[in-house]
C-alpha angles and dihedrals in degrees: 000000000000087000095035103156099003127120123224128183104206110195122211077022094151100079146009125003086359094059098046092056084050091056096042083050108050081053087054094056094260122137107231127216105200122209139188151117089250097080097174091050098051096044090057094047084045079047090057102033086054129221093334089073132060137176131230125170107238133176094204089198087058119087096209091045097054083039084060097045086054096057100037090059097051080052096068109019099034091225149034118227098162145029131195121186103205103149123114153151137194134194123239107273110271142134112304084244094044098056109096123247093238090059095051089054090051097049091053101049100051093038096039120011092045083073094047089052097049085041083057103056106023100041094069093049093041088053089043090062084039088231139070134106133228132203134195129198111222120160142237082255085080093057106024105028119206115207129260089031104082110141088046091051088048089052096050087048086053086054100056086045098051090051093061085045099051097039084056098055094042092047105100100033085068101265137133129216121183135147135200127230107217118178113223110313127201083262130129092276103054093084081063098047095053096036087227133032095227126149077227096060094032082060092050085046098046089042078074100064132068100210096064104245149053122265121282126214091233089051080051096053096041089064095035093057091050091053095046098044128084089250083082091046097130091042121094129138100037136131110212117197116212106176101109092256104314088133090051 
């Protein structure tokens, strides 16, 4: 019960390595806020996880939308005490000219702006209790790049950076800013990260990493219960990787 009493809104919650945190913090005593475009899919993962979890449908690149998850969430838990961005999104693998405006902007608001958003509406809350800790999922694309996706790689790095950046600045009001660094997980994007889901590919992406194998959620939620404890009370500003060695 490392989160016992603690409420934590988890974007992009519905599925994959969200899920997968909700899941690892209802277990740890936290009430979950989960968020997501996908509405149907987060109420039936609040459904299974029981009353400590809700649902709300968020667009985490529009401000209105993460004003109303905010609100939302202090509606039926009274308090925020952590934030995981989770959300994200990539493009198909192609050439850095080839990929289509529309995609890059895409790419940048989910990835990026969504943390300036969420920043937005929950800093201020989060320095006014003096406490809470935030954690952004970046990527090991922002250490270690892999080719042909290159915007998505750039996002990610914006991501580390921001976290320093942020951790710096909430320091000393009391709040904690971390990321974690997965490789490429089973989850709904690794179809686009590869460009195609062939044994074929999965054995070019696993040939990468040392351990043997892709990122789990629950890989994902271990690390991100440690980070937002108290146990890591004394830890802001870092990167972990969590990719079996694939930045080694």
């Amino acid at each position: 019960m490392r989160l016992d009493g603690k409420v934590a809104i988890v974007t992009g919650g519905a599925s994959g390595f969200g899920a997968g945190i909700a899941r690892k913090f209802v277990a740890e005593g936290a009430h979950v806020m989960l968020a997501d475009l996908n509405i149907t899919m987060a109420q039936e993962l609040a459904k299974e996880l029981g009353e400590n979890a809700h649902a709300v449908e968020t667009n985490v690149a529009n401000d209105a939308s993460v004003a109303a998850m905010t609100k939302a969430t202090l509606d039926a838990f009274g308090r925020i005490d952590i934030l995981i961005n989770n959300a994200g999104t990539t493009h198909w693998p192609a050439q850095m000219e080839d990929v289509s405006e529309d995609d890059f902007d895409k790419v940048f608001a989910v990835n990026c702006k969504s943390i300036y958003l969420t920043a937005k509406h929950i800093a201020p809350l989060m320095k006014a209790q003096k406490s809470g800790a935030v954690l952004n999922v970046s990527s090991t694309a922002a250490l270690s790049p892999r080719p042909r996706l290159n915007w998505y790689n750039a996002s990610k790095g914006w991501v580390n950076n921001a976290t320093k950046s942020m951790a710096i600045e909430l320091a000393p009001e009391g709040v904690r800013v971390n990321a974690i660094n997965p490789v490429a997980g089973d989850t709904p994007l690794l179809k686009m990260f590869m460009g195609e889901d062939t044994p074929e590919r999965r054995a070019q992406f696993l040939s990468t990493i040392p351990i043997g194998r892709f990122s789990t959620p629950e890989d994902m939620a271990n690390a991100a219960c440690y980070l937002c404890s108290d146990e890591a009370s004394m830890v802001t500003g870092i990167c972990m990787e969590i990719d079996g060695g694939r930045c080694i």
